[in-house]
GUTI-882436 format. One record per residue (C-alpha): residue in one letter; x, y, z. Coordinates in steps of 0.02 Angstrom, whole numbers. Layout:
atom residuo=A; x=X; y=Y; z=Z
...
END
This chain:
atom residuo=X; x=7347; y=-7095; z=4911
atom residuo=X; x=7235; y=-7211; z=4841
atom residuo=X; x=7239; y=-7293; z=4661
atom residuo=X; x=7108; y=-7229; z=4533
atom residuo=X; x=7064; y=-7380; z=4443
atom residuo=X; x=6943; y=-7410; z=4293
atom residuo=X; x=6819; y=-7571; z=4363
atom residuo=X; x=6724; y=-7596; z=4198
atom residuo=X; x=6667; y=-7500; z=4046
atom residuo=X; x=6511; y=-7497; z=3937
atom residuo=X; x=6464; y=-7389; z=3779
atom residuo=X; x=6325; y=-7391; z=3650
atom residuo=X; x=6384; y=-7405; z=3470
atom residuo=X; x=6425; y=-7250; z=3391
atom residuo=X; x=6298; y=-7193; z=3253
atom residuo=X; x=6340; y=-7113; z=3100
atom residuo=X; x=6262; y=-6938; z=3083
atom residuo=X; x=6081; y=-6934; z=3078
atom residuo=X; x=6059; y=-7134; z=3061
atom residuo=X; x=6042; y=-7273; z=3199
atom residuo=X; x=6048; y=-7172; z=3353
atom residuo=X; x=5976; y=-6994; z=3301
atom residuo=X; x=5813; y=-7024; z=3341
atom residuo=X; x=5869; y=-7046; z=3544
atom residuo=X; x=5874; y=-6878; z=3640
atom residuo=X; x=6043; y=-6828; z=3705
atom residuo=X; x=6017; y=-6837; z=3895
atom residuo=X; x=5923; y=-7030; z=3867
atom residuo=X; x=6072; y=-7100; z=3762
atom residuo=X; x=6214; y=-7022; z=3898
atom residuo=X; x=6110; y=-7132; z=4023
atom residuo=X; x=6123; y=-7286; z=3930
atom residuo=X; x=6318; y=-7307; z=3966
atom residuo=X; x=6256; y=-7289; z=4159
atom residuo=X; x=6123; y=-7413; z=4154
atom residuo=X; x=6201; y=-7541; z=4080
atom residuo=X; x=6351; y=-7533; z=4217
atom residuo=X; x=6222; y=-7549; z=4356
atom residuo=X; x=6111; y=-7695; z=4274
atom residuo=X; x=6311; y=-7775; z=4274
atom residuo=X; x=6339; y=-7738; z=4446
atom residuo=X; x=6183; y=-7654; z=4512
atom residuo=X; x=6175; y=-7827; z=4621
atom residuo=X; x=6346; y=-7788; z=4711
atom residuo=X; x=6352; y=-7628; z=4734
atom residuo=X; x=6216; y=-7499; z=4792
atom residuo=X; x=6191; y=-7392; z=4679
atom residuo=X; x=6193; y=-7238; z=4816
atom residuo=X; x=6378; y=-7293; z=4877
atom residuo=X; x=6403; y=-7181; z=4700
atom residuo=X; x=6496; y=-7030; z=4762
atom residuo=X; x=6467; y=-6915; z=4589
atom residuo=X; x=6446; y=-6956; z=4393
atom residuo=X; x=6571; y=-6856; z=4303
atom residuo=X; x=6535; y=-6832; z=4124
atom residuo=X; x=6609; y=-6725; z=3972
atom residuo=X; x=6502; y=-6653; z=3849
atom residuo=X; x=6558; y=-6517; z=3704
atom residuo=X; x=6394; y=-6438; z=3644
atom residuo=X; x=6284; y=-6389; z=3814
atom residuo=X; x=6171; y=-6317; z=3698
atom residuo=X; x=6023; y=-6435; z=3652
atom residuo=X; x=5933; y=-6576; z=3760
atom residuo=X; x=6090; y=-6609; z=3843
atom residuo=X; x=6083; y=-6424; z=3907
atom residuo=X; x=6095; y=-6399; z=4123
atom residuo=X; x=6219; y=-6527; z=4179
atom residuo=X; x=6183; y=-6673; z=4067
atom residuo=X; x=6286; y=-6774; z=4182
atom residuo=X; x=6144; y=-6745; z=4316
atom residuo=X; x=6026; y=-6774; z=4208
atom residuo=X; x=6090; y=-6931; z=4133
atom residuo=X; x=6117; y=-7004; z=4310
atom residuo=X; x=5925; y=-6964; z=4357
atom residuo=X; x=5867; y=-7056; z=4189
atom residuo=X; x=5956; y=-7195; z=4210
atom residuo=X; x=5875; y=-7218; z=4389
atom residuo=X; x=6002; y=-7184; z=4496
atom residuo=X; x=5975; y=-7149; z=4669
atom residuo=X; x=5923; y=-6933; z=4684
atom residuo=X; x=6060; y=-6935; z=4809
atom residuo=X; x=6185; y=-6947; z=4674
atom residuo=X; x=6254; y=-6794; z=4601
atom residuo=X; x=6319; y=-6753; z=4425
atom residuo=X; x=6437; y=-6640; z=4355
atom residuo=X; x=6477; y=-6589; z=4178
atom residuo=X; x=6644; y=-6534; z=4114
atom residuo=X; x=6684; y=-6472; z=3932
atom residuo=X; x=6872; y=-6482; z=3877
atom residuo=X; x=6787; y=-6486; z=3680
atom residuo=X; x=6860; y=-6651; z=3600
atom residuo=X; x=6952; y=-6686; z=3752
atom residuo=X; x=6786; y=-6663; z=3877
atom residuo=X; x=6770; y=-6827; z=3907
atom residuo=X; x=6953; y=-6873; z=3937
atom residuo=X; x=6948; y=-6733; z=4070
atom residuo=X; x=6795; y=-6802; z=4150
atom residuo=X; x=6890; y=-6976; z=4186
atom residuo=X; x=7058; y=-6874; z=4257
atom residuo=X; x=6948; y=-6768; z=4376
atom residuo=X; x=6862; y=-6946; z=4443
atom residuo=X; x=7038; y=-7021; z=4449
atom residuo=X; x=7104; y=-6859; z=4540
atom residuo=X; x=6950; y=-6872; z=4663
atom residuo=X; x=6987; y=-7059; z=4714
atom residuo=X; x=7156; y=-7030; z=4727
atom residuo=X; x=7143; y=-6892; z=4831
atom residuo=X; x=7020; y=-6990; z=4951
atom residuo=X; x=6874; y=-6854; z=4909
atom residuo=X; x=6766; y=-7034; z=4832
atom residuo=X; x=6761; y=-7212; z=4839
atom residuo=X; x=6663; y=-7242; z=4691
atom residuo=X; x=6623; y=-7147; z=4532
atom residuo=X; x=6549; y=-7153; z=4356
atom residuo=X; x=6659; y=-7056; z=4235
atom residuo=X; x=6628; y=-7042; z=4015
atom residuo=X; x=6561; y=-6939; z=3907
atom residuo=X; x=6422; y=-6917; z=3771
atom residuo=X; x=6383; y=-6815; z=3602
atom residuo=X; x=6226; y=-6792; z=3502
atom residuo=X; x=6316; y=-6718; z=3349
atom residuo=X; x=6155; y=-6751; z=3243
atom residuo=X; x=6028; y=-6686; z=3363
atom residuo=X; x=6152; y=-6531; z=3411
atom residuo=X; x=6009; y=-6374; z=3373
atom residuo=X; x=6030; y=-6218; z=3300
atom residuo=X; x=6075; y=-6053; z=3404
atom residuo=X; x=5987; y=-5878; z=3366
atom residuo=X; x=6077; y=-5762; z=3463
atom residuo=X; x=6007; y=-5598; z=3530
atom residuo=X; x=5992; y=-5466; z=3432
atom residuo=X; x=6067; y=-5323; z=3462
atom residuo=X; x=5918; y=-5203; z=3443
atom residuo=X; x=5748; y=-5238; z=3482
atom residuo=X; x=5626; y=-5278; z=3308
atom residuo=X; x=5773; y=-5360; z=3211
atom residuo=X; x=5747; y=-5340; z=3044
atom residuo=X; x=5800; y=-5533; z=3044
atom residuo=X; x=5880; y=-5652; z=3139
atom residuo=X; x=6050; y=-5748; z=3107
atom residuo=X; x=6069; y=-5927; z=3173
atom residuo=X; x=6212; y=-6043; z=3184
atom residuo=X; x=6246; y=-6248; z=3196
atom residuo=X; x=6306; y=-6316; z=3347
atom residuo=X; x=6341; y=-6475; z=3280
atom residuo=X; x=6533; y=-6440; z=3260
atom residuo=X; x=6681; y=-6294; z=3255
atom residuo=X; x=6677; y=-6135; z=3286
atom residuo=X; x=6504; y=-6009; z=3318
atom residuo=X; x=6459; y=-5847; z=3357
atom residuo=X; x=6649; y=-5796; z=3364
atom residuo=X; x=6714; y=-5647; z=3453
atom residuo=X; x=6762; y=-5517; z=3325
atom residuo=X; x=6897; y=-5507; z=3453
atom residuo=X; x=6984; y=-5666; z=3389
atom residuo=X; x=7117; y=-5652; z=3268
atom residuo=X; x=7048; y=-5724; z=3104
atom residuo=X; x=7197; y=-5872; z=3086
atom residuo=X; x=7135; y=-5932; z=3264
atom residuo=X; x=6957; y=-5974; z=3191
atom residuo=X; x=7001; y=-6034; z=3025
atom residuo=X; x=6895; y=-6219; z=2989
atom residuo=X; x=6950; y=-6367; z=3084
atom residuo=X; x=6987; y=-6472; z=2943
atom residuo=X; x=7097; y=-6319; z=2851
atom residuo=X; x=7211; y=-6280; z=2997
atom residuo=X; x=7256; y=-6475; z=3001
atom residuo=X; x=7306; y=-6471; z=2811
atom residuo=X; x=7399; y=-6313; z=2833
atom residuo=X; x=7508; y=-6366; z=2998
atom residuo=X; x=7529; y=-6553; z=2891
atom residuo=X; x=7610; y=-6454; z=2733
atom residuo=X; x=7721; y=-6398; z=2831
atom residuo=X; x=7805; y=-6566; z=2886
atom residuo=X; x=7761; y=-6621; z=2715
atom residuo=X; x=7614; y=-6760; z=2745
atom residuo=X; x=7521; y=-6763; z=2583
atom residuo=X; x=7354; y=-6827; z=2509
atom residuo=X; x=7424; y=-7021; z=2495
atom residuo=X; x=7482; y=-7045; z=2668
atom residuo=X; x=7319; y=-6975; z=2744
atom residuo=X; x=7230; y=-7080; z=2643
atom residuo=X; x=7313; y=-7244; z=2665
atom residuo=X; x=7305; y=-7194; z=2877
atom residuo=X; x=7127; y=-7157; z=2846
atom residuo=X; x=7127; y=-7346; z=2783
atom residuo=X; x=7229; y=-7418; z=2905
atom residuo=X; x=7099; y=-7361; z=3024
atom residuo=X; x=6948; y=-7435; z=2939
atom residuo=X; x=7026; y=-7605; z=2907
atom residuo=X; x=7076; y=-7612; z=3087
atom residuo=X; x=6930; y=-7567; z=3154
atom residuo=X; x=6822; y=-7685; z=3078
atom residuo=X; x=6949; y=-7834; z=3094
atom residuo=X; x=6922; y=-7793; z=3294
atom residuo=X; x=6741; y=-7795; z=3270
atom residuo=X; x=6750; y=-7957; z=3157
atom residuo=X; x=6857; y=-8031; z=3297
atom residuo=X; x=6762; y=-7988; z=3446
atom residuo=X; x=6873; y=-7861; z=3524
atom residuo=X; x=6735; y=-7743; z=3556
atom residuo=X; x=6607; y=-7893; z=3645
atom residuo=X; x=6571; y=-7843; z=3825
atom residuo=X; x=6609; y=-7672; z=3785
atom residuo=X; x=6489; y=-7606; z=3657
atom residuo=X; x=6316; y=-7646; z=3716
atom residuo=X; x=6162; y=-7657; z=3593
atom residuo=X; x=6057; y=-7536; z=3602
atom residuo=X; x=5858; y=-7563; z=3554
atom residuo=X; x=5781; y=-7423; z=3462
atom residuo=X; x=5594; y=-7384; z=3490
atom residuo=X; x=5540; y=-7483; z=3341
atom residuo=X; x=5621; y=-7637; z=3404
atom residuo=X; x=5793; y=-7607; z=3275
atom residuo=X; x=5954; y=-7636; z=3361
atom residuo=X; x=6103; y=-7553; z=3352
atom residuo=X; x=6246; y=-7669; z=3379
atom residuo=X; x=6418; y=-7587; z=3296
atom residuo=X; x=6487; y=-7422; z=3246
atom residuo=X; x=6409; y=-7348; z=3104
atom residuo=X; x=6539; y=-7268; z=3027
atom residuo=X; x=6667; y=-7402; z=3003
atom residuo=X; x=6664; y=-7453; z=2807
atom residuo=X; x=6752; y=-7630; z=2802
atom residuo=X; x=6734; y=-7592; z=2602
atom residuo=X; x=6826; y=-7431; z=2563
atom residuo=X; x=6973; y=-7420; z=2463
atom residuo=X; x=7124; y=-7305; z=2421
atom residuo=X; x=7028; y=-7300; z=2242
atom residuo=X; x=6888; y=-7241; z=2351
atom residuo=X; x=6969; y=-7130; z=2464
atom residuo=X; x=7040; y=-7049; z=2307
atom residuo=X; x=6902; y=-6998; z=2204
atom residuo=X; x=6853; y=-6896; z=2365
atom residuo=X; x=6844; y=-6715; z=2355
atom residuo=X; x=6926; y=-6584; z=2471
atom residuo=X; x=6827; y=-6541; z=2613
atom residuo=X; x=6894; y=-6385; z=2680
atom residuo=X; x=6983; y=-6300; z=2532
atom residuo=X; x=6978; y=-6310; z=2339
atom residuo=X; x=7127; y=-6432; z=2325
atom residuo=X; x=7171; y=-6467; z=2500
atom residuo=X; x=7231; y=-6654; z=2548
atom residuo=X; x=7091; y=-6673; z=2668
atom residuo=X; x=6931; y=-6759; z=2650
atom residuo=X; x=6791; y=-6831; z=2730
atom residuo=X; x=6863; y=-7003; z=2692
atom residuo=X; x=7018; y=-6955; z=2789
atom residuo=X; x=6934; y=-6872; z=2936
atom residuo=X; x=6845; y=-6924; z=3060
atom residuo=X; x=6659; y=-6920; z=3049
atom residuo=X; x=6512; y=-6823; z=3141
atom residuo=X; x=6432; y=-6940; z=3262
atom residuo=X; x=6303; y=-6989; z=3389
atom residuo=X; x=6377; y=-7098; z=3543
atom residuo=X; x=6401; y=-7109; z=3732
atom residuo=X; x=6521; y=-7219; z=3849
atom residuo=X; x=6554; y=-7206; z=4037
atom residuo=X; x=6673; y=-7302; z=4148
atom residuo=X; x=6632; y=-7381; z=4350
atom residuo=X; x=6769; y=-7325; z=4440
atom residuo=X; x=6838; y=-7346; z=4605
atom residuo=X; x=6990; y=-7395; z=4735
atom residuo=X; x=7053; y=-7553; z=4783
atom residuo=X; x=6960; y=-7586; z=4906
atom residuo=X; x=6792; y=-7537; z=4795
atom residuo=X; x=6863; y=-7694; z=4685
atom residuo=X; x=6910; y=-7811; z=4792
atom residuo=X; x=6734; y=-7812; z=4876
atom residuo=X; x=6619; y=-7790; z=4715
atom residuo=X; x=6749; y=-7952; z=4666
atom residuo=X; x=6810; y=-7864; z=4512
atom residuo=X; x=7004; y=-7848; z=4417
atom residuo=X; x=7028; y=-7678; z=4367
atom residuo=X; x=7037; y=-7642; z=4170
atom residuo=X; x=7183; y=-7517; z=4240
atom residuo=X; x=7264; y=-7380; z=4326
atom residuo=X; x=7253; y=-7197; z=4267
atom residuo=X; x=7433; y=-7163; z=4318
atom residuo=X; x=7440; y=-6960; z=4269
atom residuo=X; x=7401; y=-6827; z=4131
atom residuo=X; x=7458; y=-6670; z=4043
atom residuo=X; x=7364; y=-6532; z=3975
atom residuo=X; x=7458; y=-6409; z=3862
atom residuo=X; x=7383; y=-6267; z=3723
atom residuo=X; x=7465; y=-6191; z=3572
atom residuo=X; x=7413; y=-6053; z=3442
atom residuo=X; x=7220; y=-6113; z=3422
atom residuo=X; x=7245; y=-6141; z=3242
atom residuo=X; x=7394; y=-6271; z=3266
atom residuo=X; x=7266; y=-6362; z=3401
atom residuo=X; x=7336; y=-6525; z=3286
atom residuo=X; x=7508; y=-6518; z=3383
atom residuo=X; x=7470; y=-6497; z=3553
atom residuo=X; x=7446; y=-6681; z=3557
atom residuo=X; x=7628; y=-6672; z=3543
atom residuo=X; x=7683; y=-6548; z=3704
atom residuo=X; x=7551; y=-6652; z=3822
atom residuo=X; x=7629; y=-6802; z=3778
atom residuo=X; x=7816; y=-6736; z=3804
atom residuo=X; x=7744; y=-6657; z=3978
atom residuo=X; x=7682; y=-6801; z=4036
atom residuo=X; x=7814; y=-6913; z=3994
atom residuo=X; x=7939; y=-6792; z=4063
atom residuo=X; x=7819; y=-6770; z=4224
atom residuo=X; x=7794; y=-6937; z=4254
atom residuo=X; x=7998; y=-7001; z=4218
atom residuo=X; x=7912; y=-7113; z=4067
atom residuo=X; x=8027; y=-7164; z=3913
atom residuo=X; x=7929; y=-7185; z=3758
atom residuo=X; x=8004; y=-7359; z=3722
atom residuo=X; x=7915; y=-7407; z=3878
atom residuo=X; x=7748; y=-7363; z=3815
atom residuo=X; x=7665; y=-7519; z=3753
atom residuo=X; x=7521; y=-7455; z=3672
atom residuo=X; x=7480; y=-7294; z=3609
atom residuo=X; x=7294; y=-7220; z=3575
atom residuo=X; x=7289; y=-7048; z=3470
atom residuo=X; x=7134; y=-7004; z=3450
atom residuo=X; x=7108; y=-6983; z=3249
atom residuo=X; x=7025; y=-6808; z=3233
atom residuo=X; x=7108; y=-6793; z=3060
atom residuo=X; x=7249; y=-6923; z=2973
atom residuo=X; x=7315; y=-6748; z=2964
atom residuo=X; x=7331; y=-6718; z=3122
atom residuo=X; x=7388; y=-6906; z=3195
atom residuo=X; x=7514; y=-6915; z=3052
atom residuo=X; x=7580; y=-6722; z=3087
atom residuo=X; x=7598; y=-6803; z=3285
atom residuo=X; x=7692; y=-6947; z=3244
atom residuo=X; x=7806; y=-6846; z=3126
atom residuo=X; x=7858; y=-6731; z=3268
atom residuo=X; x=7882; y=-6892; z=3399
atom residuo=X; x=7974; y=-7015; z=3284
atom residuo=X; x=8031; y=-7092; z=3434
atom residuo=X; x=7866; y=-7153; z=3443
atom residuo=X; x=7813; y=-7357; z=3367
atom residuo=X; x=7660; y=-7334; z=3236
atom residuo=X; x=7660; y=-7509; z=3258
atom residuo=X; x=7580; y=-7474; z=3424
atom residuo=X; x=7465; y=-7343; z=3387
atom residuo=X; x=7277; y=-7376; z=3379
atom residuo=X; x=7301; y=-7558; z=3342
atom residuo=X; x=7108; y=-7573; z=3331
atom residuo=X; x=7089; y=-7426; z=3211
atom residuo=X; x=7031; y=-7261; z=3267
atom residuo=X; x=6897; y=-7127; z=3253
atom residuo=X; x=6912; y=-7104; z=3067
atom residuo=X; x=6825; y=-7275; z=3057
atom residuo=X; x=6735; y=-7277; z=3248
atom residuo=X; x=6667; y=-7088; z=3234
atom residuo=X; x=6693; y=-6946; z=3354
atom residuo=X; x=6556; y=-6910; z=3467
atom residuo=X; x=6655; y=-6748; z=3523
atom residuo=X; x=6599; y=-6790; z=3719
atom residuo=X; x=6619; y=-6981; z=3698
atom residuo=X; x=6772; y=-6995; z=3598
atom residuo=X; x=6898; y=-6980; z=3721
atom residuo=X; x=6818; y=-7100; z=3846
atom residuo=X; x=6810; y=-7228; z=3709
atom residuo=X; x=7017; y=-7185; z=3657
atom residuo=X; x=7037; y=-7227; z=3850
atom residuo=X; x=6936; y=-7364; z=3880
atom residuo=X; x=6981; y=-7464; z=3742
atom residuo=X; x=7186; y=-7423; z=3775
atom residuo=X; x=7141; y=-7508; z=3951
atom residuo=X; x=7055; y=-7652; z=3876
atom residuo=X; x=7191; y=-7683; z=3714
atom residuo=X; x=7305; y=-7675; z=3865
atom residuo=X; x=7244; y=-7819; z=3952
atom residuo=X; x=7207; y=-7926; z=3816
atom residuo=X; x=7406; y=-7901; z=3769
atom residuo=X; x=7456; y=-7949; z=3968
atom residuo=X; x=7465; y=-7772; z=4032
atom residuo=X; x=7579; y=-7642; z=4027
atom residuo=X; x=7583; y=-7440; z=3985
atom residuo=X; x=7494; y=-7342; z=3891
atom residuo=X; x=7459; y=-7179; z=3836
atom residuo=X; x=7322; y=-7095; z=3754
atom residuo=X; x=7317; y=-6904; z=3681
atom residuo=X; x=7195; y=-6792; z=3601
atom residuo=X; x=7189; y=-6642; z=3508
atom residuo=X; x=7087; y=-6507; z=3557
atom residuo=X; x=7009; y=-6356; z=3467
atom residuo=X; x=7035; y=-6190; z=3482
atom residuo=X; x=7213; y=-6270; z=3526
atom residuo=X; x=7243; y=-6385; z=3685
atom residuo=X; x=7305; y=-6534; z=3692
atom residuo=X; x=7270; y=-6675; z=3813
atom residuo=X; x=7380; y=-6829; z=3880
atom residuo=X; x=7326; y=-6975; z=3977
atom residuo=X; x=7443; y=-7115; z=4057
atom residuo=X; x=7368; y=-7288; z=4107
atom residuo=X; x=7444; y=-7456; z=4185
atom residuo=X; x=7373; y=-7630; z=4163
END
């Protein structure tokens, strides 16, 4: 079997809701990832030697509606030879999007692939559904920007509680309170923009030029000036006294990323070191409103699957949904180092494109990786509606 590597990585800043990037349909900005990895090695390699574009996208329901993957690959000017597919695995989509383009080199069914994700969280429409008799009286619509819509009175009502309330309610149980999500909600925002202060993100993040000639060069979201003083004059978000808040969550965002990715012979003759080795993944799913702790069985199953010791792991990347829910983690798997998780910060401070988040929680594990001399990694997500996913890498 052949080794699925990651050759190189590209994604656009991630914009805060309805600011830098909001004015760029969803279907442009997931081709802007893709062009800027051919204008790097669009020279080398022919663009038609690109077997599929694999790309993981949570809404489906505005412009990035009928494969956006497809679409993204046709926009960016990509050969019409070259398919596209488009998987949704909600916060995990585009996570899954990079294991099924690892599973397809290793398996021999490609050579060469282009595997992310993107979300349009600000641009995400609203929904009228279809009324059950004709000459409505009115119609009812619903957001598609986030959470849960047009439920099935079918579903239990604890399954579709808010996001943001189930993670409070499964972190009371294990005790994590107000003050710890709030100092891990700073944690991430100092890291993150002591990366971008230090040039950990150059050659990754590209700039990206808005009609009116403004450029977006860095993550919107990350606020190099909050404070716990801050952070504590915040009100609940999701429940009259609950612990969490928009300061210690992760915010709605606008963003895209996308990985070239190939076998070893793909690098050796485009003359490029793999960023690293997606190794093997787990995918578990628990009662949908505990969907904070299924981080938690995926990483036991793959560990288990794949004979890995967590003292082995030399970097850990949990994607921050809610401090709530990456503190609630790392209290069940104490075995784990919080020294080595998200070293760079995480999406409390980057944002969470719901598409492009997972990608980015990948890529960057790969590239922290490296710049530490290599080693394992693993990076996990939460999942609504209750799943879980798990992703091992070697550099």
């Amino acid at each position: 079997m052949s080794r699925a590597l990651v050759l190189d990585v590209a994604r656009t800043p991630f914009g805060r809701y309805r600011g830098g990037l909001a004015g760029i349909r969803v279907d442009d900005l997931a081709s802007l990832p893709i062009s800027e990895l051919m204008r790097r090695h669009g020279g080398e390699l022919d663009p038609a030697r690109i077997d599929d574009v694999l790309y993981g996208n949570t809404n489906g329901a505005g412009e990035e509606n009928r494969d956006v993957a497809r679409m993204a690959a046709l926009l960016a000017g990509l050969p019409t030879s070259v398919p596209g597919v488009t998987v949704n695995r909600l916060c995990a989509s585009g996570g899954e999007a990079v294991v099924q383009a690892a599973r397809a080199l290793s398996l021999g069914d490609a050579d060469v692939l282009i595997a992310g994700g993107v979300e349009g969280m600000t641009r995400a429409p609203f929904v009228v559904p279809r009324p059950e008799k004709p000459f409505a009286d009115r119609l009812e619509t619903a957001s598609t920007a986030l959470g849960w819509r047009l439920v099935n009175p079918r579903m239990p009502a604890q399954w579709t509680v808010p996001l943001g309330r189930a993670a409070e309610e499964v972190a009371g149980e294990v005790g994590v309170n107000r003050g710890q999500m709030d100092a891990f909600a700073l944690r991430s925002h100092r890291r993150a923009a002591a990366a971008w202060d230090a040039g950990v993100h150059d050659g990754f993040v590209f700039p990206v030029q808005l009609p009116d000639g403004t450029v977006i060069r860095r993550d919107e979201s990350v606020r190099p000036e909050t404070s716990l003083e801050k952070l504590r004059k915040l009100r609940s978000a999701f429940s009259e006294k609950g612990p969490v808040t928009a300061g210690n969550s992760s915010p709605i965002n606008d963003g895209a990323a996308a990985a070239l990715m190939g076998t070893d012979e793909v690098a050796a003759e485009l003359g490029l070191e793999p960023l690293g080795e997606i190794v093997g993944s787990a995918v578990t799913a628990v009662e949908p409103q505990r969907f904070t702790l299924a981080p938690i069985s995926a990483i036991r199953k793959l560990l288990a699957r794949r004979r890995i010791d967590a003292a082995d792991v030399a970097l850990w990347e949990i994607n921050e949904a809610f401090a709530a829910m990456a503190l609630s983690v790392l209290h069940h798997l104490p075995e784990i180092d919080r020294e080595k998780v998200n070293v760079h910060g995480g999406a409390i401070a980057y944002g969470h494109p719901l598409g492009a988040s997972m990608p980015r929680v990948l890529f960057d594990l790969c590239r922290h990786l490296r710049a530490r001399g290599g080693g394992l990694g693993i990076a996990a997500a939460c999942v609504g509606v209750g799943q879980g996913l798990a992703v091992a890498v070697r550099v």
